[in-house]
C-alpha positions as a Markdown table, in Angstrom:
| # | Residue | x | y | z |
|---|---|---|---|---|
| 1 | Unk | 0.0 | 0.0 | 0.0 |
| 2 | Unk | 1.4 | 3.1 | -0.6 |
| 3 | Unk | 0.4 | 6.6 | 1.2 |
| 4 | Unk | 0.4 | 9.6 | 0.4 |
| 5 | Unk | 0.2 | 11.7 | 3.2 |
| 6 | Unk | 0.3 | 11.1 | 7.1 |
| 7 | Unk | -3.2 | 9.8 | 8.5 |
| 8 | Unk | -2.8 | 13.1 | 10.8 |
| 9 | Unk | -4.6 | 12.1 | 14.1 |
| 10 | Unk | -6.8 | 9.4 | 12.5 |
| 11 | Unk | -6.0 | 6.0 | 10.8 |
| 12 | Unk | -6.3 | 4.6 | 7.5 |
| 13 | Unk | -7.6 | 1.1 | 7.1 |
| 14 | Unk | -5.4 | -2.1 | 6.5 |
| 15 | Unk | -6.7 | -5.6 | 4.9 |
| 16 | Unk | -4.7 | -8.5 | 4.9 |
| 17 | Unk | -5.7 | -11.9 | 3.7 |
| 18 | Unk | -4.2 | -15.3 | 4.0 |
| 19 | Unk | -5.6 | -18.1 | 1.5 |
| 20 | Unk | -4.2 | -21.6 | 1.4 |
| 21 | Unk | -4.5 | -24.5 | -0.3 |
| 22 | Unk | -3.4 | -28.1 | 1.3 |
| 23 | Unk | -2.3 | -31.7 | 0.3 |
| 24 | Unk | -1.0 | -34.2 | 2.1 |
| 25 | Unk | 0.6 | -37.7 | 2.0 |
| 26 | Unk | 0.9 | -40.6 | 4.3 |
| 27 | Unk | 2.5 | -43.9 | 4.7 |
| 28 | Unk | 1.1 | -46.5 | 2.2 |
| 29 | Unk | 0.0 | -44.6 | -0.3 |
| 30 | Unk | -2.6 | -42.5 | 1.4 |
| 31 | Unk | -3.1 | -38.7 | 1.2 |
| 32 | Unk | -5.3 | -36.3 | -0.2 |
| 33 | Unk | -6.6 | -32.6 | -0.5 |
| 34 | Unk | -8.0 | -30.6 | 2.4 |
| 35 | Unk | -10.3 | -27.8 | 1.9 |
| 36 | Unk | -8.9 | -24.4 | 0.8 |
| 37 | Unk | -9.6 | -22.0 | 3.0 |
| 38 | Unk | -8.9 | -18.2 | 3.6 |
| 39 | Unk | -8.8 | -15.8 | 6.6 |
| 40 | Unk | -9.1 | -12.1 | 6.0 |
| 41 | Unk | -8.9 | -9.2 | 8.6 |
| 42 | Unk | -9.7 | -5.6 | 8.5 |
| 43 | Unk | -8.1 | -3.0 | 11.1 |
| 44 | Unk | -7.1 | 0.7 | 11.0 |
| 45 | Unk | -3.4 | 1.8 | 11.2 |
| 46 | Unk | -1.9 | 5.3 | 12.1 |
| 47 | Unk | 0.2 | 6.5 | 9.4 |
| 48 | Unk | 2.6 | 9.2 | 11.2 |
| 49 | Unk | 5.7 | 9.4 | 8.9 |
| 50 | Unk | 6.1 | 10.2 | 5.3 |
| 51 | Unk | 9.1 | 9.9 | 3.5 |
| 52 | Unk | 9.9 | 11.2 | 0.0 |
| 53 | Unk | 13.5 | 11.4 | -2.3 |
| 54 | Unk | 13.5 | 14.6 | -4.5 |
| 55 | Unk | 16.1 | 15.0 | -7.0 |
């Protein structure tokens, strides 16, 4: 994410998301897929900093 300008006294919000896919594989020839699955989150993040180069 890239920001442009500090969030000041408030916050900007923030969404990350993890998504995975699993197989696995046992003695004997066993194994198999498990169900994909995906966890997201939302929260709000202070940006106090911005950093620039000008040439």
């Amino acid at each position: 994410m890239r920001y442009l300008r500090s969030s000041g006294d408030g916050t900007y919000g923030l969404e990350a998301t993890l998504t995975w896919e699993i197989t696995w594989e046992g003695a004997g020839g066993t194994g198999g897929d498990l169900p994909d699955g995906t966890f997201a989150t939302t929260t709000r993040v202070p940006v106090q900093e911005i950093q620039s180069v000008n040439r």
